[in-house]
VOBA-1610 file (N, C-alpha, C; in pm, whole numbers, padded with zeros to 5 digits, always signed):
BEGIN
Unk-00740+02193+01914Unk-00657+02117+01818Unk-00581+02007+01891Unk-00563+01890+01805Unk-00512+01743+01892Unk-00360+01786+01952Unk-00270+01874+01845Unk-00176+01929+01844Unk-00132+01962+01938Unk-00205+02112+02011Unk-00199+02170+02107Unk-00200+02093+02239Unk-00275+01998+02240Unk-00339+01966+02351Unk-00232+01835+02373Unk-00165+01782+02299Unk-00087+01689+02328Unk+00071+01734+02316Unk+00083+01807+02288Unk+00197+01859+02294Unk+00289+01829+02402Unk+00228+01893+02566Unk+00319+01853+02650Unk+00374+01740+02728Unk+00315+01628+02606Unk+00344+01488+02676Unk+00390+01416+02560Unk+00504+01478+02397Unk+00535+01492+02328Unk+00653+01403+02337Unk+00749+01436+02454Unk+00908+01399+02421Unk+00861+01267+02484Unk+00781+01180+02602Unk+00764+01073+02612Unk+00695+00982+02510Unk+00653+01030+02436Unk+00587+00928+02287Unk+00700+00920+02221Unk+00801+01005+02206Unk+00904+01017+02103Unk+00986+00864+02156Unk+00990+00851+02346Unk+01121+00710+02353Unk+00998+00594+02282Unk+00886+00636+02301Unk+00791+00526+02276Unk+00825+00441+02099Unk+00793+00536+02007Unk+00811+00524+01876Unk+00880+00527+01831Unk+01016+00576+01938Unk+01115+00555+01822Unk+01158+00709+01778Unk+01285+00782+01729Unk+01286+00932+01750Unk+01306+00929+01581Unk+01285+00868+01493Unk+01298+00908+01324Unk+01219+00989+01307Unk+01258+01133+01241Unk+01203+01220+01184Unk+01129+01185+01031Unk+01147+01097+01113Unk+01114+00987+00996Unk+01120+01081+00879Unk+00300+00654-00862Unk+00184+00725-00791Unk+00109+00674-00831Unk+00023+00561-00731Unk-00045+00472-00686Unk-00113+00530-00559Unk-00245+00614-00537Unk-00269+00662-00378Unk-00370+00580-00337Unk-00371+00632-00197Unk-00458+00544-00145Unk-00521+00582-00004Unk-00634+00560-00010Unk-00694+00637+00148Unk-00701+00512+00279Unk-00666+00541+00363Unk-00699+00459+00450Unk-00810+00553+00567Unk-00949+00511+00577Unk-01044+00540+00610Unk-01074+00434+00770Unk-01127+00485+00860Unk-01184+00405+00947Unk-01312+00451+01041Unk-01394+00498+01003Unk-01506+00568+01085Unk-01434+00725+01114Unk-01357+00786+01199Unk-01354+00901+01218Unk-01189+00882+01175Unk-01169+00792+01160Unk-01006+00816+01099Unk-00994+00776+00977Unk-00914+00907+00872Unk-00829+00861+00717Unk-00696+00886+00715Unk-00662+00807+00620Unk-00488+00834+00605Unk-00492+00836+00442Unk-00427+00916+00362Unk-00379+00905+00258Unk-00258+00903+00241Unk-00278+00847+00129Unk-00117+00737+00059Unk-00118+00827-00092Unk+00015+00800-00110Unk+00091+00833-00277Unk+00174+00722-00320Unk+00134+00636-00400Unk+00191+00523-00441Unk+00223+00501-00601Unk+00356+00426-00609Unk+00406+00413-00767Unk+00392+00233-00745Unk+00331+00189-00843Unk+00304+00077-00894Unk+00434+00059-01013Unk+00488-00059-00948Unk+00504-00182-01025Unk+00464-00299-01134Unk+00390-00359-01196Unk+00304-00445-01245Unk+00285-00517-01358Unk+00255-00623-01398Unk+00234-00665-01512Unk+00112-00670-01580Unk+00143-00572-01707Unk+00011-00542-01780Unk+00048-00602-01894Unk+00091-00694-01934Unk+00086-00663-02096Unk+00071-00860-02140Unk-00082-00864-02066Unk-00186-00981-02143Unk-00209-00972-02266Unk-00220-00815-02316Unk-00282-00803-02453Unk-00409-00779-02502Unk-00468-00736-02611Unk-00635-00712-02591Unk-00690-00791-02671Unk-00669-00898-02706Unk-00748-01005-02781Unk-00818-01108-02653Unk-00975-01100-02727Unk-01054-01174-02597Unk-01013-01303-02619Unk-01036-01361-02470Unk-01048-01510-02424Unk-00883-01546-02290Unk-00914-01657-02258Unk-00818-01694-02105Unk-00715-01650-02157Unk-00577-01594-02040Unk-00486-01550-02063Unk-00413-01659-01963Unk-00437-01700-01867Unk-00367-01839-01785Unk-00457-01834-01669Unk-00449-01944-01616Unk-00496-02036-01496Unk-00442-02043-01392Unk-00340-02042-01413Unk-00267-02092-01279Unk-00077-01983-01277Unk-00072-01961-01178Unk+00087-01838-01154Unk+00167-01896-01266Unk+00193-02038-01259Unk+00312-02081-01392Unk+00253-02056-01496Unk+00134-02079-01555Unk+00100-02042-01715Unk+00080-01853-01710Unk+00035-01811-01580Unk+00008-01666-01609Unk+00185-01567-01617Unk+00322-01673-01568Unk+00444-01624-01589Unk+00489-01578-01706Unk+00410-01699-01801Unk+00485-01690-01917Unk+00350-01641-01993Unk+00263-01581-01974Unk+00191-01553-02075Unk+00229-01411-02113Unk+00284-01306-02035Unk+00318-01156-02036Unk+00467-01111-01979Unk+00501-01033-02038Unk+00653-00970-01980Unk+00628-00946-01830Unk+00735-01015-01787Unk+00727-01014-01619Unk+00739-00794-01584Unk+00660-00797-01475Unk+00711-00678-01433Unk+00833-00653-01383Unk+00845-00525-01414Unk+01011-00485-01376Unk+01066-00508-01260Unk+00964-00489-01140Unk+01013-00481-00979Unk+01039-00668-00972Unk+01008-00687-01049Unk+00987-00897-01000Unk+01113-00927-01077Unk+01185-00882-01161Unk+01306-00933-01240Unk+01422-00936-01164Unk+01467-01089-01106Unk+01576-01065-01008Unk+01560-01032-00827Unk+01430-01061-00821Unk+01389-01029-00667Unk+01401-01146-00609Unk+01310-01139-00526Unk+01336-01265-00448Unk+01216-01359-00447Unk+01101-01265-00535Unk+00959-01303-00615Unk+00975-01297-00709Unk+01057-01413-00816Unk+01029-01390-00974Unk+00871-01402-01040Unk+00763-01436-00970Unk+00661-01473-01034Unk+00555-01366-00952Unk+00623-01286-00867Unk+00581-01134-00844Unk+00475-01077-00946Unk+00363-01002-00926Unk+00299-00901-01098Unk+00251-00763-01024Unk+00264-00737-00915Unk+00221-00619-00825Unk+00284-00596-00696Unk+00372-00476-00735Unk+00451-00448-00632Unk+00488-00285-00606Unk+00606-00227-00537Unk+00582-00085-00549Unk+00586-00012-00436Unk+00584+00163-00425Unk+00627+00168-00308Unk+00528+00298-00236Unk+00501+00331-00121Unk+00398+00431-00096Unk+00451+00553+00021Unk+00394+00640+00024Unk+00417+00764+00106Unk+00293+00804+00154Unk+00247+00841+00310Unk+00169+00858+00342Unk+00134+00999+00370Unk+00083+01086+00306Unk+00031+01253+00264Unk+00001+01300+00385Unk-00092+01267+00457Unk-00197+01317+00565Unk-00246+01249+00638Unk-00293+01222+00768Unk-00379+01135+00847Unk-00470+01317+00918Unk-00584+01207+00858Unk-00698+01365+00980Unk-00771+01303+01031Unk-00870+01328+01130Unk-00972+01327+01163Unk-01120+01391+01108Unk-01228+01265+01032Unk-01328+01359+00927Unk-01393+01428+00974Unk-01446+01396+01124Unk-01533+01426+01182Unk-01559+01596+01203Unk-01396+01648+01258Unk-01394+01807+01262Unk-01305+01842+01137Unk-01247+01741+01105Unk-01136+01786+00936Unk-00977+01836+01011Unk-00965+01766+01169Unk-00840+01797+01254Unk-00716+01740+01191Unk-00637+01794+01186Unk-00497+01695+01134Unk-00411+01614+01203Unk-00387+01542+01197Unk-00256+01440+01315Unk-00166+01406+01238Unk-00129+01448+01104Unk-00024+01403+01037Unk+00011+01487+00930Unk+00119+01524+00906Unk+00088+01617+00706Unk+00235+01597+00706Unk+00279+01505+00612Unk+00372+01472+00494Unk+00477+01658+00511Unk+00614+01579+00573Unk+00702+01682+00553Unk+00732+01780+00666Unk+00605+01811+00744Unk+00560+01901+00859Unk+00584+01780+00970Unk+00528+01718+01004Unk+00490+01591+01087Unk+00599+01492+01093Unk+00737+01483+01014Unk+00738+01380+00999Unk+00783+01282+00838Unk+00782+01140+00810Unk+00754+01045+00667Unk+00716+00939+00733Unk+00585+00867+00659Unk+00549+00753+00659Unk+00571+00711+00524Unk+00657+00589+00521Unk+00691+00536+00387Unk+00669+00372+00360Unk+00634+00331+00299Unk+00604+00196+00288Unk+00670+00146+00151Unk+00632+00008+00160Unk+00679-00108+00044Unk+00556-00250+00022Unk+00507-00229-00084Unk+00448-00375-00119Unk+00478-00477-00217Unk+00428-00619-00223Unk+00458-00639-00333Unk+00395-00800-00303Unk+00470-00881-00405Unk+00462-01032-00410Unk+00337-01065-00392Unk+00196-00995-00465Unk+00110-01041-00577Unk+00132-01106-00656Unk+00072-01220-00672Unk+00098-01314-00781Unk-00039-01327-00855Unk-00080-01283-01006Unk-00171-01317-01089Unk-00179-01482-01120Unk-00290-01551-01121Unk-00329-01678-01138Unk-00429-01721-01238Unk-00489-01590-01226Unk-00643-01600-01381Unk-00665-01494-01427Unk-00624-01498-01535Unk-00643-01367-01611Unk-00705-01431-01745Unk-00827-01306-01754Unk-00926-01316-01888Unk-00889-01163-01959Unk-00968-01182-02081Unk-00999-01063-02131Unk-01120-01033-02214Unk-01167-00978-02223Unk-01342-00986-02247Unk-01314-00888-02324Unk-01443-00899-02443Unk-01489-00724-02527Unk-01605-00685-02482Unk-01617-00544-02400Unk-01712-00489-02353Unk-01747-00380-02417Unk-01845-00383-02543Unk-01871-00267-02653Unk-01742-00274-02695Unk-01691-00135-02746Unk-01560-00162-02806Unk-01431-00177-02712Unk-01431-00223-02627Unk-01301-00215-02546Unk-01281-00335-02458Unk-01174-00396-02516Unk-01101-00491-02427Unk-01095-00505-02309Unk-01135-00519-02198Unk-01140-00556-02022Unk-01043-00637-01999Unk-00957-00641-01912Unk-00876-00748-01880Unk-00913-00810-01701Unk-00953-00894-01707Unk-00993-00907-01532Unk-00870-01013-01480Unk-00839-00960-01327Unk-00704-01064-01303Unk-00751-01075-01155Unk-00727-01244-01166Unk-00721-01267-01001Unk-00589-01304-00931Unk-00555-01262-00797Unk-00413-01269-00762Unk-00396-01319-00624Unk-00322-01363-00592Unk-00282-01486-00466Unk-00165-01424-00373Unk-00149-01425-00246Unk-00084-01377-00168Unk-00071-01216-00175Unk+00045-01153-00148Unk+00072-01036-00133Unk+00135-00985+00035Unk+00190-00873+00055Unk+00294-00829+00153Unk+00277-00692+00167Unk+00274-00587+00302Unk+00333-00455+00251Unk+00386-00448+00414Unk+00422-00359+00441Unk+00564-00267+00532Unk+00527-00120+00549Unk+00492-00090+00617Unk+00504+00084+00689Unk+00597+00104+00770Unk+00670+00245+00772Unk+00790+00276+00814Unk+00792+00413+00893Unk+00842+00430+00958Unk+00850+00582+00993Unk+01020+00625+00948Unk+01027+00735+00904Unk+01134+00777+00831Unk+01170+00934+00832Unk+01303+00998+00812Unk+01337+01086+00811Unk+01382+01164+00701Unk+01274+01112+00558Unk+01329+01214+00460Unk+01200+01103+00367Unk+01148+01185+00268Unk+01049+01119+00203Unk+01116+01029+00091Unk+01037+00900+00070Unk+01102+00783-00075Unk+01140+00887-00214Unk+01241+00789-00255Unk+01249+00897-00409Unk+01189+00777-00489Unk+01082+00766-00549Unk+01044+00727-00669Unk+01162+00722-00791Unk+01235+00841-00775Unk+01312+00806-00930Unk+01468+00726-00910Unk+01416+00635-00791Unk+01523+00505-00787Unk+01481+00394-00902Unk+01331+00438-00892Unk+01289+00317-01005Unk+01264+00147-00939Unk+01165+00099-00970Unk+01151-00051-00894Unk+01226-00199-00926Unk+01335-00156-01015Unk+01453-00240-01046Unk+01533-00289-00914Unk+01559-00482-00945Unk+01620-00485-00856Unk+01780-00450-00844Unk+01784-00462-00713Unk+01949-00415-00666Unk+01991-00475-00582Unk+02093-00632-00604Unk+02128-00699-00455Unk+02166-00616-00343Unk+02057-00646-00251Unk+02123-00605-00158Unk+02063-00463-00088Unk+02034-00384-00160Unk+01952-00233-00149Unk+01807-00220-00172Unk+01773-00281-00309Unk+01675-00273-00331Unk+01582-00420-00400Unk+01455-00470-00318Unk+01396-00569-00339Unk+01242-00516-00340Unk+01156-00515-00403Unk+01007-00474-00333Unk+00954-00588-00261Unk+00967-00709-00322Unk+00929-00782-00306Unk+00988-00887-00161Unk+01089-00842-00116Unk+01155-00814-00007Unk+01145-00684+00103Unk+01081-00635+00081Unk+01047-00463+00166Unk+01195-00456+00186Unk+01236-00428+00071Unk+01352-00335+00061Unk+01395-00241-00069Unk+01383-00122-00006Unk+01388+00017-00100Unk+01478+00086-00007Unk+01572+00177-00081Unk+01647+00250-00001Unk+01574+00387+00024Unk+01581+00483+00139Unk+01511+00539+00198Unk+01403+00487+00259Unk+01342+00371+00231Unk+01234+00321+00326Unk+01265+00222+00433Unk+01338+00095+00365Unk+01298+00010+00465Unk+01425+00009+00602Unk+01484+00147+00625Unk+01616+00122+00725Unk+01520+00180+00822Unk+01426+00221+00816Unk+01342+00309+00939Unk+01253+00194+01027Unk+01216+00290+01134Unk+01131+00198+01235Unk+01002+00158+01153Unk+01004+00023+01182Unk+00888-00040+01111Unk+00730-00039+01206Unk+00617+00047+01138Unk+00559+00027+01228Unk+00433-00047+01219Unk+00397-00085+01066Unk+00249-00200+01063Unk+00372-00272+00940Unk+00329-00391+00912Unk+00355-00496+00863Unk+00203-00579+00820Unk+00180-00657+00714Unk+00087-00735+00709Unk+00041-00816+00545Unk-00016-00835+00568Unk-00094-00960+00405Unk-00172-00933+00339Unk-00214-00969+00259Unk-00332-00969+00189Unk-00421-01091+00192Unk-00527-01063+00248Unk-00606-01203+00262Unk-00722-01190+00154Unk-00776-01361+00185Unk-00887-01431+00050Unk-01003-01363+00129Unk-01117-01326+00039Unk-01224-01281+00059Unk-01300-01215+00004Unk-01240-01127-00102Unk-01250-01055-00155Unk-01373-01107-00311Unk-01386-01195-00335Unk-01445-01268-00433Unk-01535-01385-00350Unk-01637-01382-00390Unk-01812-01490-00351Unk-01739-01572-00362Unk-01726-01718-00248Unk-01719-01894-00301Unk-01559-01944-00294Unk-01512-01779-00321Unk-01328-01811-00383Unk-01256-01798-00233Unk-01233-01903-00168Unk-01086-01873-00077Unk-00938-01875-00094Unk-00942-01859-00227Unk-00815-01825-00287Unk-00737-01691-00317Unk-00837-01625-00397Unk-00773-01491-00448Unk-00805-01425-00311Unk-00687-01302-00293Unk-00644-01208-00219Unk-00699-01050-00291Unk-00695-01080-00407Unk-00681-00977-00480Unk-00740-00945-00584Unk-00791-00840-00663Unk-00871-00851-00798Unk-00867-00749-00847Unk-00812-00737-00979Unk-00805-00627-01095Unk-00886-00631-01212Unk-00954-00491-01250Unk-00998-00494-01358Unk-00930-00359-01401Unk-00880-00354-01572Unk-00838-00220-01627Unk-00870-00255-01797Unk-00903-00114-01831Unk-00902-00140-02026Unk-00776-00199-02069Unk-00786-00279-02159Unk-00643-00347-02181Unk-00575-00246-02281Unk-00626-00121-02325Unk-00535-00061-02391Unk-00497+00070-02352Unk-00577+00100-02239Unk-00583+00238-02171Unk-00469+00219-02045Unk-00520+00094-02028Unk-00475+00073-01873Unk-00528+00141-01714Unk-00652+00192-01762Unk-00676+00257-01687Unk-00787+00146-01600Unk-00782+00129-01471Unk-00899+00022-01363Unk-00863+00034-01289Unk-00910-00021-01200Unk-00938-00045-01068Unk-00904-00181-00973Unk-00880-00213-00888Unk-00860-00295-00777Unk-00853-00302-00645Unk-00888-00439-00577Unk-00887-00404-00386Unk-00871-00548-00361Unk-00871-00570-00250Unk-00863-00673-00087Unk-00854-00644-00046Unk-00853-00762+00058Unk-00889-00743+00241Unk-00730-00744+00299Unk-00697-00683+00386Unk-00552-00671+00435Unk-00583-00764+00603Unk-00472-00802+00650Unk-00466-00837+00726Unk-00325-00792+00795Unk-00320-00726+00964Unk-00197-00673+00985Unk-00146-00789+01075Unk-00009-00832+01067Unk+00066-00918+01169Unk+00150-00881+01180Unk+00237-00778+01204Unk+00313-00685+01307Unk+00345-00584+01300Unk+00471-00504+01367Unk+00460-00338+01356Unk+00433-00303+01462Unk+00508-00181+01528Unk+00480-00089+01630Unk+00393-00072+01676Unk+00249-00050+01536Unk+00148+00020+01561Unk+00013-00114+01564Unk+00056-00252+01562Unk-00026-00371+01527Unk-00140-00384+01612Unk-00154-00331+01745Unk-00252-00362+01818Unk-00374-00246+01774Unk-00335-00132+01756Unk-00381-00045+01712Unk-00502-00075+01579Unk-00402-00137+01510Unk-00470-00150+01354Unk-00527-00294+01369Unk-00495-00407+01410Unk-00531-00522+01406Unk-00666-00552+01500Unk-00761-00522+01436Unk-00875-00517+01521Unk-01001-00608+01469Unk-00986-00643+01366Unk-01074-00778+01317Unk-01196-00747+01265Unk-01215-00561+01188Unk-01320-00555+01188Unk-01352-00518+01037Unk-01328-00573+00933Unk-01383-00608+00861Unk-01405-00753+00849Unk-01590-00829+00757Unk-01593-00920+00717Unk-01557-00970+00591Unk-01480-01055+00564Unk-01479-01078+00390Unk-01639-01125+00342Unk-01624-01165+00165Unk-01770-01216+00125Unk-01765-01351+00201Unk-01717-01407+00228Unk-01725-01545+00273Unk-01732-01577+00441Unk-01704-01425+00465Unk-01741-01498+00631Unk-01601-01439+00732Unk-01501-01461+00654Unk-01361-01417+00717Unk-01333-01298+00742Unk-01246-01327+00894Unk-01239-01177+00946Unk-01109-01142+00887Unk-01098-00950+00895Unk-00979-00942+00841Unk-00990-00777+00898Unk-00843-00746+00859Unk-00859-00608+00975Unk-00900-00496+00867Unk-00856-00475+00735Unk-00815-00358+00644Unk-00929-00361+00512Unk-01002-00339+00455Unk-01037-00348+00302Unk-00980-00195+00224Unk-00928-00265+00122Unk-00830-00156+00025Unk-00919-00187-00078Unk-00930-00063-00179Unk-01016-00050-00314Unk-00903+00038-00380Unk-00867+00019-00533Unk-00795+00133-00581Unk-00867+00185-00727Unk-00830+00297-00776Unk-00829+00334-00883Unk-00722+00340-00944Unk-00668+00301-01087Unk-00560+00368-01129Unk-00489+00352-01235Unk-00408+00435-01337Unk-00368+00459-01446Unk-00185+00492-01490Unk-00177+00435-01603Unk-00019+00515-01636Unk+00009+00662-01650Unk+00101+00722-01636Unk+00152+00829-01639Unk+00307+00850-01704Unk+00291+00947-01813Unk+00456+00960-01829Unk+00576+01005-01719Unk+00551+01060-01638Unk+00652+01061-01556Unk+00678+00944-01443Unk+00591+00888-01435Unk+00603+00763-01379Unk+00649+00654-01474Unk+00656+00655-01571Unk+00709+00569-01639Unk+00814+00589-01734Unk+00866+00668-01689Unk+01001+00725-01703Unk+01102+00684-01625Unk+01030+00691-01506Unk+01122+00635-01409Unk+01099+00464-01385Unk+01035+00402-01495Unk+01010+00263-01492Unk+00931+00227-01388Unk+00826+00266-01355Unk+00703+00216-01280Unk+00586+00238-01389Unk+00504+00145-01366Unk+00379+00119-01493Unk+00303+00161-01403Unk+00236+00216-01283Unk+00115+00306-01266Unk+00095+00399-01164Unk+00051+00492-01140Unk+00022+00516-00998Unk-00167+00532-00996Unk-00197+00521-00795Unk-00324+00532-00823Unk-00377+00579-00732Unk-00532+00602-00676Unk-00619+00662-00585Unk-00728+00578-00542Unk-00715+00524-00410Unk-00817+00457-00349Unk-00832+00494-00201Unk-00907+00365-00123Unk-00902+00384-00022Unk-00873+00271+00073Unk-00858+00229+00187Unk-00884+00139+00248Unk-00961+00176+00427Unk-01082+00077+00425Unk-01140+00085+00543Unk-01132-00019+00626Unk-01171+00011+00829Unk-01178-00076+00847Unk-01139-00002+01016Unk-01151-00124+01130Unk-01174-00078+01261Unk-01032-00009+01330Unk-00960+00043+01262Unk-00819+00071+01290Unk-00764+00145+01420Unk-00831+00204+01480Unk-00857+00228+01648Unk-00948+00217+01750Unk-00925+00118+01842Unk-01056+00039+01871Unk-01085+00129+02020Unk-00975+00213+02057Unk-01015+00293+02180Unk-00928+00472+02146Unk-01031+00567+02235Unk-01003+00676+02188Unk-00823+00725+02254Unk-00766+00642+02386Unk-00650+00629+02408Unk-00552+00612+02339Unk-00599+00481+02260Unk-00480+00457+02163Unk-00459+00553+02054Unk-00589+00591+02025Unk-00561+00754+01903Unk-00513+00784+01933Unk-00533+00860+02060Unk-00446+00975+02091Unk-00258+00953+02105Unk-00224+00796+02116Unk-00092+00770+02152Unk-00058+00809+01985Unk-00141+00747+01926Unk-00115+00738+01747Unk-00029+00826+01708Unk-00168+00973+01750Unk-00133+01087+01701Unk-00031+01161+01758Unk-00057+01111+01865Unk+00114+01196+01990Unk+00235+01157+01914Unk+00246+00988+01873Unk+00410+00983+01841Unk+00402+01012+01725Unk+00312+01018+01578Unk+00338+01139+01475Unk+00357+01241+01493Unk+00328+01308+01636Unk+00328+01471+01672Unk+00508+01435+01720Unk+00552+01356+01765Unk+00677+01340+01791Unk+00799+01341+01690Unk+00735+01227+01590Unk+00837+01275+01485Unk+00858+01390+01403Unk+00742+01458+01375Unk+00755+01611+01366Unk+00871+01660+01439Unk+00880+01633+01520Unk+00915+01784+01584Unk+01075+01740+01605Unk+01109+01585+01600Unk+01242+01571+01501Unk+01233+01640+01412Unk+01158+01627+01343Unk+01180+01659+01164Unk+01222+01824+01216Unk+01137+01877+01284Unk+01136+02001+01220Unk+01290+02051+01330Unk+01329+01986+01422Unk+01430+02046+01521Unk+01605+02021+01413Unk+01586+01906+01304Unk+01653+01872+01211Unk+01673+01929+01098Unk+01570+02012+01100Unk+01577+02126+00964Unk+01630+02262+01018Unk+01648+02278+01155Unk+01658+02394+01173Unk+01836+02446+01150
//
């Protein structure tokens, strides 16, 4: 077990990373490495289900739908996807080894946001409305942390405490920051524009979406920033994210419109050294966590 075996070189990863003991999901996959995510979405859904263009361009797509909640008062008013994530598990597929588990290990907590929709259609496919959206820029933040995000803060802003669109949520963003990064164009044939692309039933709300991520800083940046995905067009980029995902009443109770289940792949440890540092300073904040509970 990675556990065992790294154990006695434990308290030196800890000065390394930093000593924090530190629903929208999402997998992050890389050949023998996954990470899963638990994420509450932010977003603007409400184009409507009558076919034909819904806007062209971020200013006509502002005013075509009620802005989302996390974008009202941020520091992205023209924000439509934003929100906040918790990272469950990191294993290894190969033997099914663990290097991370939510609570035991440790919190990995994140923040995204400042998606901006630019083209949005809506089509009738048999009987059901499609809404397809293309989206421009985007941001997210990983954290190491000592107590897991509360979702039922809700993605409203709060000068000062809370911004998504700013990677600022309370409980997340006071912790050591350890990837940082973008959303890059690629994701669509011809288009070096969109970052991003949604499709969901316009009355279910239930679809899907992904892009290509790109990391530019963070603790952990050399690690993850490895250049190995291609976009359709040719461009390198480090991350590809795919999601699934739907409303829920308890999520929208607490004023978030979705959570979901995907994945993201891509060359995220380019030597078996640096794993092992990976997994050592998650094995580190554990053992805050757990010397803090006692």
């Amino acid at each position: 077990m990675i556990k065992s075996k790294l154990g006695a070189v434990m308290a030196a990863t800890l000065f390394t990373l930093g000593t924090a003991g530190s629903a929208h999901a999402l997998t992050l996959a890389s050949g023998d490495f996954k990470l899963t995510i638990d994420n509450y979405d932010s977003a603007t859904t409400s184009y409507g289900s009558t076919a034909g263009n819904k806007c062209t361009t971020i200013a006509t797509c502002d005013t075509a739908a009620t802005p989302a909640t996390g974008s009202v008062g941020s520091a992205n008013t023209s924000a439509d996807t934003m929100g906040i994530f918790s990272v469950s598990s990191i294993s290894r597929i190969s033997d099914g080894s663990d290097w991370f588990t939510r609570g035991v290990d440790g919190y990995l907590t994140g923040i995204f946001g400042n998606l901006r929709d630019y083209k949005v259609d809506v089509a009738i496919v048999g009987s059901n409305p499609l809404t397809s959206i293309l989206a421009q820029n985007g941001t997210f933040d990983l954290f190491l942390n000592n107590a897991n995000y509360n979702p039922a803060l809700g993605p409203l802003f709060s000068a000062g405490t809370k911004d998504l669109n700013n990677a600022l949520y309370p409980g997340i963003s006071g912790g050591t920051l350890v990837l940082s990064g973008v959303f890059a164009p690629g994701i669509v044939f011809g288009d070096s524009t969109t970052t991003f692309i949604t499709t969901y039933n316009s009355n279910s709300i239930v679809g899907g979406s992904g892009g290509y991520l790109d990391i530019t800083g963070g603790l952990w940046q050399t690690q993850f920033d490895t250049d190995g995905e291609i976009g359709l067009n040719g461009e390198i980029h480090d991350l590809l994210a795919s999601y699934t995902f739907r409303p829920n009443a308890a999520t929208t109770a607490m004023g978030w419109s979705l959570i979901s289940t995907g994945d993201i792949t891509g060359n995220v440890i380019p030597e078996p050294g640096s794993l092992a540092l990976l997994a050592l300073g998650l094995l580190g904040v554990g053992a805050v966590t757990r010397r803090r509970q006692v």
